[in-house]
Every structure is written in C-alpha cells, then in structure tokens.
C-alpha positions as CSV (number, residue, x, y, z in Angstrom):
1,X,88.1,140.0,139.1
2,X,85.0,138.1,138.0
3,X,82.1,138.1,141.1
4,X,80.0,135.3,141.9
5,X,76.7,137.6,141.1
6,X,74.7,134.1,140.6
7,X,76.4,131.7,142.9
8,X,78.3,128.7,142.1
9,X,78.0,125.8,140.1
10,X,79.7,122.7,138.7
11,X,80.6,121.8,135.5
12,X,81.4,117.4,134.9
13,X,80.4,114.4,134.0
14,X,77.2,112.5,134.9
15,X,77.6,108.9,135.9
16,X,75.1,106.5,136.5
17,X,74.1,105.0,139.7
18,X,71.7,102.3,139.9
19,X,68.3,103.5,138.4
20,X,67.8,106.9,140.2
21,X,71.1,108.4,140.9
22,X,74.0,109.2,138.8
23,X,77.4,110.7,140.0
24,X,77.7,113.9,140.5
25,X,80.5,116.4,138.9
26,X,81.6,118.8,140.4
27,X,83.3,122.3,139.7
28,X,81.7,126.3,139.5
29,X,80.4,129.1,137.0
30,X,83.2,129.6,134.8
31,X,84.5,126.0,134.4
32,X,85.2,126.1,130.6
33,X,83.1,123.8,128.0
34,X,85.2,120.2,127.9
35,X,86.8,120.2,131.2
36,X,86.2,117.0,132.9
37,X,86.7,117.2,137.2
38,X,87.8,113.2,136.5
39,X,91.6,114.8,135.3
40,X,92.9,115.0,138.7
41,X,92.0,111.7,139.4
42,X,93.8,110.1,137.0
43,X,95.9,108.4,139.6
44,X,94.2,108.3,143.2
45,X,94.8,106.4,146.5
46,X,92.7,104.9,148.5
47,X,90.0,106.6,150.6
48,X,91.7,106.4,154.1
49,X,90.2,109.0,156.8
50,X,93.0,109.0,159.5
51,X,91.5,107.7,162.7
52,X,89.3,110.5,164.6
53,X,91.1,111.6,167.9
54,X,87.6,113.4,169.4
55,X,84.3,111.8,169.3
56,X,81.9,112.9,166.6
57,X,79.4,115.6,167.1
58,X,76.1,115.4,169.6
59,X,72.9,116.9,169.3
60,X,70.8,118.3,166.0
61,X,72.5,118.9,162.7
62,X,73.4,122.3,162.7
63,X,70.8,124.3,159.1
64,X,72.5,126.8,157.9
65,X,73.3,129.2,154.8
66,X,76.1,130.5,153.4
67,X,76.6,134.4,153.0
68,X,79.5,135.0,150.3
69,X,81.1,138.6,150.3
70,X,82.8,138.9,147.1
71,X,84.1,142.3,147.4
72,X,85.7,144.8,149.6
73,X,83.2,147.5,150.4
74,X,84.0,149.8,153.1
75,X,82.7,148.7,156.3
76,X,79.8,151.4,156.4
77,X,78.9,150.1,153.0
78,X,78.9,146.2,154.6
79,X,77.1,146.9,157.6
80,X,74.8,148.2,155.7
81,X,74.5,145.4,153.1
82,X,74.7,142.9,156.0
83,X,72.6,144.5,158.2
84,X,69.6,143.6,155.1
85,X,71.4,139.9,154.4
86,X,71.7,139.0,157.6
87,X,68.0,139.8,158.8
88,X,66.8,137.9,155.6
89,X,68.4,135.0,157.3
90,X,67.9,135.2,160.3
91,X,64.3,136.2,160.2
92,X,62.7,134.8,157.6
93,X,64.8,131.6,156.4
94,X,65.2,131.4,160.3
95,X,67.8,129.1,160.6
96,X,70.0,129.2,163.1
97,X,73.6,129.4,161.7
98,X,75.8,131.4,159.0
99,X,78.8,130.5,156.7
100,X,80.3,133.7,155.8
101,X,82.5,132.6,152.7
102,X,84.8,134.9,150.7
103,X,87.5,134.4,148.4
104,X,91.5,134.2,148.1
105,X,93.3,134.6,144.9
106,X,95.5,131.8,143.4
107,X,97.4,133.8,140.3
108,X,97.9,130.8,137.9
109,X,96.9,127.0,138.1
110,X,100.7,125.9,139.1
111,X,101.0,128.9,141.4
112,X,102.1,128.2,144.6
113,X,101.6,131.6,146.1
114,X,97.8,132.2,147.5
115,X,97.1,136.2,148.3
116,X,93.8,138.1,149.2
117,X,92.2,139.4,145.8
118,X,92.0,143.1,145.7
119,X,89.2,143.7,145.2
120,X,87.1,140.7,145.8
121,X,89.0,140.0,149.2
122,X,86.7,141.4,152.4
123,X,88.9,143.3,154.9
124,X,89.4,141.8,157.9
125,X,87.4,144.8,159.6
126,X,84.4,143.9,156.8
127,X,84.4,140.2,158.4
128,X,84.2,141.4,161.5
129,X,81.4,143.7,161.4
130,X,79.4,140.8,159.6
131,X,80.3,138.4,162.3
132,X,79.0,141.2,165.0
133,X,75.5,141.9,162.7
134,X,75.1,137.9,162.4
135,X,75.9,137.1,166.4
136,X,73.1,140.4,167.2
137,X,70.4,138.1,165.1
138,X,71.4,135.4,167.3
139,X,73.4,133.3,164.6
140,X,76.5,130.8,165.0
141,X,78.8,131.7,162.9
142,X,81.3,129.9,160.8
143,X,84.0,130.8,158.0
144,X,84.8,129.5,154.4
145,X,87.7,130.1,152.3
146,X,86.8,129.4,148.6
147,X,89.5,130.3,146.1
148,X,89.7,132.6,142.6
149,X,91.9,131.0,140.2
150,X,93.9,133.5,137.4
151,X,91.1,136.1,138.5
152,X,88.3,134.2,137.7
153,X,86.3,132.2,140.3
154,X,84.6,128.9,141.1
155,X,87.8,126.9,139.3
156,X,89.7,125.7,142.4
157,X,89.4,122.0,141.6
158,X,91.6,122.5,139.1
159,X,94.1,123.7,141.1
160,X,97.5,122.1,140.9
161,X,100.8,123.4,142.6
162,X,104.2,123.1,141.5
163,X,104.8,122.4,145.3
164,X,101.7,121.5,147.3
165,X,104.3,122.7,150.5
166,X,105.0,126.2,149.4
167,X,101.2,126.7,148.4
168,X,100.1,125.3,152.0
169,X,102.5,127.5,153.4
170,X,101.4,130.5,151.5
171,X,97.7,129.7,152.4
172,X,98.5,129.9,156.1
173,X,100.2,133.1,155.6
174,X,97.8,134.5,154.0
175,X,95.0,132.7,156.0
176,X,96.5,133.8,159.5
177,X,94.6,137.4,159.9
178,X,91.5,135.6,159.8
179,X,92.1,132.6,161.5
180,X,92.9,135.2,164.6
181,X,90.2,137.0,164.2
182,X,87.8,134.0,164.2
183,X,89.8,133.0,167.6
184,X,89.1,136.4,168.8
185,X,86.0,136.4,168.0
186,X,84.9,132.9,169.4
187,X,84.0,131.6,165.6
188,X,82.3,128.2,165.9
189,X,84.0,126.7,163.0
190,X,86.7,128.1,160.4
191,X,87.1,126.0,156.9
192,X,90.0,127.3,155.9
193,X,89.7,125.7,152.2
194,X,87.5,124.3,149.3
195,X,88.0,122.0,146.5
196,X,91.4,121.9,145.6
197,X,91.1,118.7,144.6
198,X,94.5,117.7,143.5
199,X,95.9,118.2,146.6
200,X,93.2,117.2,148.5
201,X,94.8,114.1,149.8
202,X,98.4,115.1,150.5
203,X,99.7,113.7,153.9
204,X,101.3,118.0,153.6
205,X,97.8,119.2,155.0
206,X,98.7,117.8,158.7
207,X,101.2,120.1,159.2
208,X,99.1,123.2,157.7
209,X,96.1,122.3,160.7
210,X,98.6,121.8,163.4
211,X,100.1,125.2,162.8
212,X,96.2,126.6,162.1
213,X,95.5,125.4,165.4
214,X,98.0,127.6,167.5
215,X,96.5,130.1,166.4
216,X,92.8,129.2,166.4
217,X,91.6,126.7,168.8
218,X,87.4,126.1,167.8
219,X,86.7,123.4,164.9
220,X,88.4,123.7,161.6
221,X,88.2,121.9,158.7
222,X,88.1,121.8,154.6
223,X,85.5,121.8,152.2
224,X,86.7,118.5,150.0
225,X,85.0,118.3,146.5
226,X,82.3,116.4,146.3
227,X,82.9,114.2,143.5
228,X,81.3,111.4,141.9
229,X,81.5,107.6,142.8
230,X,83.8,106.8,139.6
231,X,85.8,110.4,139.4
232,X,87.0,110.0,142.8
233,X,85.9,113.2,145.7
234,X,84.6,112.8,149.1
235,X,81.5,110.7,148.3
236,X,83.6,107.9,146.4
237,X,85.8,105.0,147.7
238,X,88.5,106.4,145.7
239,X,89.6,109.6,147.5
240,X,92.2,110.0,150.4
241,X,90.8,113.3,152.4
242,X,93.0,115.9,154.2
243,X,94.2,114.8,157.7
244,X,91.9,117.8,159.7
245,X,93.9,117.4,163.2
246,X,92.3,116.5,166.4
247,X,88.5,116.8,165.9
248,X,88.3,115.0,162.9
249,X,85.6,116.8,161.0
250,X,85.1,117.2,157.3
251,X,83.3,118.9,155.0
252,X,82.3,119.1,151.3
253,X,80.3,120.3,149.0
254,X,77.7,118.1,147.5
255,X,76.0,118.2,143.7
256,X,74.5,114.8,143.1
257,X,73.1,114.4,139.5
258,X,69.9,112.2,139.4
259,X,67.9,110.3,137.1
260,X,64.6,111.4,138.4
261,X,61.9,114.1,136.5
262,X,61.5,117.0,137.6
263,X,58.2,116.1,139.3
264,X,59.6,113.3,141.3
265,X,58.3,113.5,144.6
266,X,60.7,114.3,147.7
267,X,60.9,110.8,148.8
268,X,62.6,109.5,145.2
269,X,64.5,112.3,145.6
270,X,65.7,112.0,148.9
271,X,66.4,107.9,148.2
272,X,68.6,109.4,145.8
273,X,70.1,112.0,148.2
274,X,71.0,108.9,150.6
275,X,72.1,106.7,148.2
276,X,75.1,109.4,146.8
277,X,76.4,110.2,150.6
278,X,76.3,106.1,151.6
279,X,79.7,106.1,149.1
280,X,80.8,107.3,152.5
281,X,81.2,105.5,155.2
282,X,78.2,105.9,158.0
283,X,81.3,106.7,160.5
284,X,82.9,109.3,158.4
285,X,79.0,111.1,157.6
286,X,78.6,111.2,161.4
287,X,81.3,113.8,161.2
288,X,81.0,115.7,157.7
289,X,78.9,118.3,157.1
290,X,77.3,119.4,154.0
291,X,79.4,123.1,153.5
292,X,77.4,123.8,150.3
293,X,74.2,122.4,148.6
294,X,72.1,124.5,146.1
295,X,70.4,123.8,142.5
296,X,68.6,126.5,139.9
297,X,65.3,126.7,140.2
298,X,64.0,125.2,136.7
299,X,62.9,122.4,134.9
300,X,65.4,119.5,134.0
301,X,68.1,120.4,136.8
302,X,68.3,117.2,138.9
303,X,70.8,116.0,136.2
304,X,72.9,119.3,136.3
305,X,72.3,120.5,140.0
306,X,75.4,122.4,138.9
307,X,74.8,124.2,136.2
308,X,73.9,128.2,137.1
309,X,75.6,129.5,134.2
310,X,73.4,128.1,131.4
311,X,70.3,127.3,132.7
312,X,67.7,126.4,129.8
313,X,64.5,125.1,131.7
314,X,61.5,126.4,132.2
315,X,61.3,127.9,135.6
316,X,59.7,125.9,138.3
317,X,60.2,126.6,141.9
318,X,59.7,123.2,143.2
319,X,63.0,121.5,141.8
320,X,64.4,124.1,144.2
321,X,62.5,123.4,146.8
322,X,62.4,119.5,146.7
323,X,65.7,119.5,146.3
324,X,66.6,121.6,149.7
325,X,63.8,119.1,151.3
326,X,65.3,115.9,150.1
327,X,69.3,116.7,151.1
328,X,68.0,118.1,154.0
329,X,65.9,114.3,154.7
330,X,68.9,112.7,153.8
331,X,71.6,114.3,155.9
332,X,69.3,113.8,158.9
333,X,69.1,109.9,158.5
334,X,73.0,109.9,157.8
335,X,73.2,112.0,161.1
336,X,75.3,114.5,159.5
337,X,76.4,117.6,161.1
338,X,75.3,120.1,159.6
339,X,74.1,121.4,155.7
340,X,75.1,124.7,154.6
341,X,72.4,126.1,151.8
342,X,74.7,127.8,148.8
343,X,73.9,131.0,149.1
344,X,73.3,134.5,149.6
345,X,75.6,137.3,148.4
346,X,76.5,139.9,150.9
347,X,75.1,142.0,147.4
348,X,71.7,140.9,147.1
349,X,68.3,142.5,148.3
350,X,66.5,139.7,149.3
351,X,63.5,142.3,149.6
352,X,63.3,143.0,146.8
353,X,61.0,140.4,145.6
354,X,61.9,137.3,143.5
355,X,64.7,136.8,141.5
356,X,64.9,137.0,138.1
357,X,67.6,134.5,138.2
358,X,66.8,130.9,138.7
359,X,69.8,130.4,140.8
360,X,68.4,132.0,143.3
361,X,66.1,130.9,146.5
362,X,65.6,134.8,147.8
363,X,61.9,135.4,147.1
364,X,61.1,131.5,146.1
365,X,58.7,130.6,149.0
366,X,58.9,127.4,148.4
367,X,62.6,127.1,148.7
368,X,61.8,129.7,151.7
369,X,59.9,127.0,153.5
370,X,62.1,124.4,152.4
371,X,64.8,125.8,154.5
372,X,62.7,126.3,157.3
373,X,61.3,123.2,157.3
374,X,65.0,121.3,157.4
375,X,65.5,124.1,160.4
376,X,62.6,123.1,162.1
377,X,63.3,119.1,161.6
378,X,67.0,119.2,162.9
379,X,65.0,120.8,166.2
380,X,62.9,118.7,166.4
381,X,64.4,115.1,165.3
C-alpha cells in the first residue's frame, strides 16, 4: 500500500480559457504518463443539479485544511502524531475547521467491492481520538473518504464499476462505522466520497444518501472531480452531479491550470480563479465548497497546479502562497461555503522547519499567512 507522503496531485490535460485560464485536469500522484481524465467523459449528460430541498448556507465561508491519516497507527501512536498536527493547525494556520481524510481500498478498476485498506485504513478508535484532539483546539470537524485503487492511491477518477449498484452498496457497508461515529460524535459534515468520476452522475447515488442519512443526520456530501470546462467535472456545463439528498450541498476538488507567470500578481490570479468556478452556476457555488485546493511551491506551477510528483521548477514560495490568496479571493466573491487547503498528513512534523518538498506549505510563511489571511477575510467579509 503506497502512502500519500507528498499529498496529491493531478495528472490531465490543459485547455485553454480565454487569455488567462486554461482547464484544469484533474487526477493524483501516481496517475500513470498518457492517461487523459477526458476518458470517462466520452459520453456525458447534461449538468442537471437536482433542485435543492434546504436553503443554501448563511454566514462566512467556513477556512479550513485537510488532515489525511494514511495509516493505522495505534491510537497512542495517533494521539500523539495528532496531538503535534492538530496544534500546527489550530495554532498557527489558525483556521477554524479540519477535514480529516483517510482512504478506502477499491481492489481493481471494475471492482465493485470497496473495503478498508489494511494498513492505510485508520481505525475507527484512531478517528475518534483525532476528532476529540481537533474539537479540544476548538476546531469543526468534518470527514473525507478518498479511495486507493489496486493498492495504489490518488487514482479514483478512474474508477469504473462493473455495477455502479453493488459498488454503492459496498461503499455504505463499508462506510457505515464511520458514518455512526461522526453521528455520535456530532461531525459537522461527512463526505463520504471523492472523484469517482465515472459514476459521478448516476441517478444510483440517491438511494446510497438516503440510506447514509438514517444513520447520520448532519450534512453529507461528495467530493466531485473538478474537471475542466471541455473534459466535463463539476466546473464544466457538461457534468450531471450526484443527487446529495435534502441539503443539497456539494463539493469538489479544484486544480485550475492558468496561463499566467509565475510572478503574476494575486489579482490576475484570482480573475483566473473566478473565471474557472463561473462554469458553475452562481446558485450551485452558493452551496459547493472547495474540499481540496493545494499547488507545489515552485516556479512554472500555475499550469500544472497538479503535478507533486515531478516537480522541476525552481522553488519559490510565492506561487504557493498567491495561489492560496487568489482561490481563497475567489471563493469569497462566489460566496462559496467553505475551502479546504490540501493538506497535512497525520505524519508530518510541521516543527520541524521547512520542507524539503515543494508540495508542502508546513514551514512556508508565506503560504502560512496565506492561510490565515483567507481565515481572517471569511471573518471579517
């Protein structure tokens, strides 16, 4: 079982969009070389949202980053570890929420059975002692489900069941433990999925939140891929999204590619930022929330946000940081629910001073601020 040491990325295609942005790909760290995201989309319906039964969200956008445990330690071991995550983000990022994300395994790409991977899977007792360390800092917390396809992570999008029934009904099985522990535990918000992009759309996912929902009644919904504006996901006109039940919320992760230097100024960038989420509709953004943004610290990445496996540019801290500022900027003036920075891992020593890896914002101070900054704005308004 491969970890996510250095995050995820995406792997696709870049598209053009009028003279600053171009569409964005999207997929994870181990997406092999020629695999374009557009294959699932070879036939798509159109983008119809099912009409929202709750009105959408009040007050600020919720700032928040996401903490992904990618292994089973004991749970002296993950107090431990989370006790030094969680006070990283709490205390210095200072934001005010948490996404703990951790992964389910998916043995083969036509699989229908979805299990917890032993031993990338967190026990149910691990979750819980993070969810007790994060609520003691004074964090809302929220779960994500991401998926490790034929061991290896980050590939979900490429998901696609021999029967999208028996692999929903699996999921929920398998999702169950968790989804009553989050309703135990008074969990804001469970995603209970995240870019399984061919089945994204099926009219099968009603049934799968109705049945969540007698079992967990606080806000759940799906991470849908991104996407670009011509390969179909969330931000195109192309995609149908999951029917999430009564609230009507949405998610998805979001890896724009732009046309900009990597000295643009946060204003280009965050014209670009507004002018990927307008490819969905102002009433639909009202309710989505970013569930993942993130980009490599270096030279060149605005093109390849996600790129983390094979990052060539010279290092410069301000991509990073601009970046954070401009979705951040943008998400506000959508009125977007919340944004999710991607990530810490439940592994890292955020004390330890900066990171040799580019893909990571622990010990960047201008990504630092950049977070706080969108923190302080979502306060403030």
């Amino acid at each position: 079982m491969m970890t996510r040491l250095t995050g995820r990325a995406l792997a696709g295609i870049v598209v053009a969009v009028a003279a600053a942005l171009a569409g964005t790909a999207c997929g994870h760290p181990f997406t092999p070389a020629g695999y374009s995201p557009a294959r699932p989309y070879s036939t798509v319906r159109p983008w119809t949202p099912p009409p929202p039964v709750a009105p959408p969200p009040r007050g600020p956008m919720t700032v928040g980053v996401d903490l992904y445990d990618a292994q089973d330690y004991s749970v002296a071991e993950t107090r431990v570890l989370g006790e030094r995550a969680i006070s990283y983000i709490a205390n210095t990022l200072r934001v005010k929420s948490i996404g703990i994300a951790w992964d389910y395994a998916v043995p083969g790409w036509n699989s229908d059975t979805v299990l917890p991977a032993s031993p990338g899977t967190p026990s149910l007792a691990d979750i819980a002692a993070l969810t007790s360390i994060a609520r003691s800092h004074g964090l809302r917390v929220s779960y994500r489900a991401l998926f490790t396809v034929t061991g290896v992570n980050g590939q979900s999008e490429r998901l696609k069941p021999a029967h999208t029934k028996a692999w929903l009904n699996s999921l929920l099985t398998t999702e169950t433990p968790a989804l009553r522990l989050a309703a135990s535990e008074h969990v804001g918000e469970f995603v209970v999925g995240t870019e399984t992009a061919s089945i994204e759309g099926s009219p099968l996912w009603h049934g799968f939140f109705t049945r969540a929902a007698a079992l967990y009644h606080g806000t759940l919904s799906y991470a849908t891929w991104g996407g670009s504006p011509q390969a179909g996901g969330f931000f195109s006109a192309k995609r149908a999204l999951p029917p999430v039940g009564r609230t009507g919320l949405y998610g998805a992760t979001a890896y724009p590619s732009v046309s900009l230097p990597s000295d643009a100024p946060v204003s280009k960038l965050t014209s670009a930022w507004e002018s990927f989420l307008a490819h969905a509709p102002a009433r639909v953004l009202r309710r989505t929330a970013l569930d993942e943004v993130g980009i490599p610290a270096a030279d060149g990445m605005y093109a390849d946000p996600w790129e983390w496996n094979h990052v060539t540019g010279r290092p410069d801290d301000e991509v990073q940081a601009r970046w954070f500022l401009a979705a951040c900027a943008a998400a506000e003036r959508e009125h977007m629910r919340a944004i999710y920075f991607w990530n810490v891992n439940l592994s890292d020593n955020p004390g330890a001073g900066l990171f040799a890896s580019a893909v990571r914002f622990e010990g960047r101070p201008a990504a630092e601020a950049a977070i706080r900054s969108c923190q302080r704005s979502a306060e403030t308004g």
